[in-house]
N, C-alpha and C positions, 0 to 999 in steps of 0.2 A: 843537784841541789836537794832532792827529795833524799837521797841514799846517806846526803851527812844531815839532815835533819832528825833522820832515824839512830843513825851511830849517836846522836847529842838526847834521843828522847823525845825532841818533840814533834806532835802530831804537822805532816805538812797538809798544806794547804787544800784545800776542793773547791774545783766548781761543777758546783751543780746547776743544771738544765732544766729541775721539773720545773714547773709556774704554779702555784698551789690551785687548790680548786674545791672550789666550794660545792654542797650537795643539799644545804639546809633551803632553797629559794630556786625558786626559778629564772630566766630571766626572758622572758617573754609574755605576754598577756592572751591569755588561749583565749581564743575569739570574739576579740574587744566588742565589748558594747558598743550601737553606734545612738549617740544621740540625737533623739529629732530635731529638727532645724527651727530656731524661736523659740526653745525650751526657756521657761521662766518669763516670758512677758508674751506668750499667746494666750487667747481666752480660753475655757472652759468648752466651751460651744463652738469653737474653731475646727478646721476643716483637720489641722492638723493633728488636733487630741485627738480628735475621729479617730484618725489611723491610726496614731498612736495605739490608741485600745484597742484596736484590730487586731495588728501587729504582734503587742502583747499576748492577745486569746491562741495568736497561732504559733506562735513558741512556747505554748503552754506546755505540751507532752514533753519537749526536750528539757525545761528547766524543771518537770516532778521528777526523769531521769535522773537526775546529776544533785537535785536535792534529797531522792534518796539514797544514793552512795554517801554520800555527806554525814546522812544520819545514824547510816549504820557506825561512825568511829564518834560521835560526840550529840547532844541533845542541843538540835539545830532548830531556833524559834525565829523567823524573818523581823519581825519586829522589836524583839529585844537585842537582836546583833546589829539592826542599823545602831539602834541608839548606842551600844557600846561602840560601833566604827566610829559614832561623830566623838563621841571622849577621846577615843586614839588620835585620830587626826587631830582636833583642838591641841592634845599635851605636845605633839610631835610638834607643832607650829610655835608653841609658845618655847620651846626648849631652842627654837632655832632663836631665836636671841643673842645665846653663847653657844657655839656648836662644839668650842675643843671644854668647857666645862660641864656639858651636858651629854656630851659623844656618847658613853656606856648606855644611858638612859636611850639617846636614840637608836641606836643598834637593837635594843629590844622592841622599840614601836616599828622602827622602818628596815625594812627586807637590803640586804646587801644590792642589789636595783636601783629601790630608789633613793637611797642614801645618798651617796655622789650628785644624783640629778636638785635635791632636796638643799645641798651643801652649797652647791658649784656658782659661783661669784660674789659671795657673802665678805671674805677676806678683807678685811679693812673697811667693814662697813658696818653699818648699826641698823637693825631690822626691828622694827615696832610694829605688832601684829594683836589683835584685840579683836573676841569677841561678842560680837555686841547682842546679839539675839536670832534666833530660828525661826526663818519665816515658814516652812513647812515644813513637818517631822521628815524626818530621814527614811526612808526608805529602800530595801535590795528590789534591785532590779535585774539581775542575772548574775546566774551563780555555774561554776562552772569544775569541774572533776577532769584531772588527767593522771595516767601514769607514767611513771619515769624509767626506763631502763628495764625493771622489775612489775608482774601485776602487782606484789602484793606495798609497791613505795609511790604513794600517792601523793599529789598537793590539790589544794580546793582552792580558788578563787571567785570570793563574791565581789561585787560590782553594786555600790550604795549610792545614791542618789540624793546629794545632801543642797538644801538651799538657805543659804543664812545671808547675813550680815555682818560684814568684817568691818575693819579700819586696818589699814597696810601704809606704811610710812618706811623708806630708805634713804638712809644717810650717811653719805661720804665719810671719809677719815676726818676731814676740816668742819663736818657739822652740819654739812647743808643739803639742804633737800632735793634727793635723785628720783626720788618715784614715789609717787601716792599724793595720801592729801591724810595728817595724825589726827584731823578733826572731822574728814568727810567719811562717815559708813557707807560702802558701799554694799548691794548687791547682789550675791553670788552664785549660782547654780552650780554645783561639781560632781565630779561622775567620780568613786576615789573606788581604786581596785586592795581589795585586802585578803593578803594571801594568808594559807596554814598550810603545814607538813603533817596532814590530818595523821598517816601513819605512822608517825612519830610522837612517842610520851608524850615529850614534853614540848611539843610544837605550842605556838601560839598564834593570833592573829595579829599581822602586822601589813603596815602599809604599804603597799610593792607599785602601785602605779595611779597615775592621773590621765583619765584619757580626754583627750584633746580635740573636739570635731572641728571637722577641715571647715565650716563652714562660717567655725568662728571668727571676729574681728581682729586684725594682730594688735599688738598691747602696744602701750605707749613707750615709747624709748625714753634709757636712761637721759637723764640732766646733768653730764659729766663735769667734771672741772677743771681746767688744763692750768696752767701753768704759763704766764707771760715772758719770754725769752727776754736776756737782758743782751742786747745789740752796745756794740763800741760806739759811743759818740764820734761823729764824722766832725773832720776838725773845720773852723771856718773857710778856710782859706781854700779846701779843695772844695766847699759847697758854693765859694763865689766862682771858681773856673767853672765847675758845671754849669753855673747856670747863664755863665757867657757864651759857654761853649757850646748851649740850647739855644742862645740868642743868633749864638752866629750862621747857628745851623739852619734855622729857620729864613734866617736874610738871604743865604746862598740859593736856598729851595724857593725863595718868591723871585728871586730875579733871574734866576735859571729856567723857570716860567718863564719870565717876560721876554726874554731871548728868544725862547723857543714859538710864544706867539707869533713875535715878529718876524721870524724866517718864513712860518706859514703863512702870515697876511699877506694874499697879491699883492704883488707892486706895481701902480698906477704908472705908467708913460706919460709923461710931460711935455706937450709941443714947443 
């Protein structure tokens, strides 16, 4: 086949095997943050912020490490990049709205990562996400430098600590409400990991993960909507044998009883 394709000109067929591969992102979270346990509604003067700030003073040396690798490729300020991280996350949230009209747009905010996880059961449904106000500035909380393959092809991953106020509403193809409440704000503490290809021109910072503590509450399940089966009406005539043929069954079963008592009852001798 391939030898008369060539006599005729045209090109035969290929299959190829490679699977393409990406190099701009990583996909793993180099040594997730772990969040303390009651983040966002424990006191000030609780035993837990205690450690917390312990904690914090004792990973101090490792996060000047990896924040000055950081510095040496771009003019790295912990408090002006939280507030750009909370812009990035807000536009990538509100873009999820329409995902195949806004796709371009989010490939630029969110890392080939967490794209998919960010996307994944949206399909036929309608996503109202709103927000409402920052209850405490944003925050980095660990920031972290690794290399890939090569010293000189790095990516950097910070770790921001945002706490606001949303409204999150989802709804079915038919309109109706699967998850949230479009009037109630709740909220929210999030841990949002934002990566760069710091060795690369024109890398950017974009949003690669959400980290998740095992300690949190699991979320409420969707409000799905099925569908009522349409069943053959059953014709009268075989609904009156059934329910003779339940009458009869039940008469047999009580006197099959009483037979069976009365073989068991002694029998009295009569002089």
């Amino acid at each position: 086949m391939r030898m008369e394709m060539k006599k005729e000109g045209r090109l035969p067929p290929r299959t190829y095997q490679e699977l393409p591969l990406n190099i701009s992102s990583t996909h793993t979270v180099m040594d997730a943050f772990k969040p303390p346990e009651g983040d966002g509604k424990v006191s000030f003067l609780s035993k837990a912020k205690l450690t917390e700030g312990v904690s914090y003073m004792m990973r101090g040396p490792k996060h000047l490490k990896h924040i000055r690798k950081l510095k040496k490729y771009e003019d790295f300020v912990e408090s002006e990049f939280a507030t750009e991280a909370q812009k990035i996350v807000v536009e990538a949230q509100q873009l999820l709205k329409d995902v195949y009209k806004n796709q371009d747009r989010l490939h630029e905010l969110v890392t080939e990562r967490a794209f998919p996880e960010m996307v994944f059961g949206l399909e036929n449904k309608t996503m109202f996400w709103q927000m409402v106000e920052t209850v405490e500035p944003p925050k980095v909380v660990q920031i972290r430098t690794d290399e890939m393959v090569t010293a000189d092809n790095i990516f950097a991953q910070v770790t921001v600590r945002m706490h606001t106020k949303q409204i999150l509403a989802i709804y079915d193809r038919f309109g109706r409400l699967m998850y949230g409440d479009p009037n109630l704000p709740k909220s929210v503490v999030e841990y949002v990991v934002m990566e760069k290809w710091i060795s690369d021109t024109y890398g950017r910072w974009r949003v690669h993960s959400k980290i998740i503590p095992d300690w949190m509450s699991p979320r409420d399940s969707l409000i799905k909507t099925y569908k009522v089966p349409n069943f053959d009406p059953i014709a009268p005539e075989e609904t009156e044998k059934k329910a003779d043929k339940t009458v009869k069954d039940k008469d047999d079963d009580a006197g099959g009883d009483d037979d069976h008592k009365r073989k068991e009852s002694p029998q009295v001798a009569l002089a």
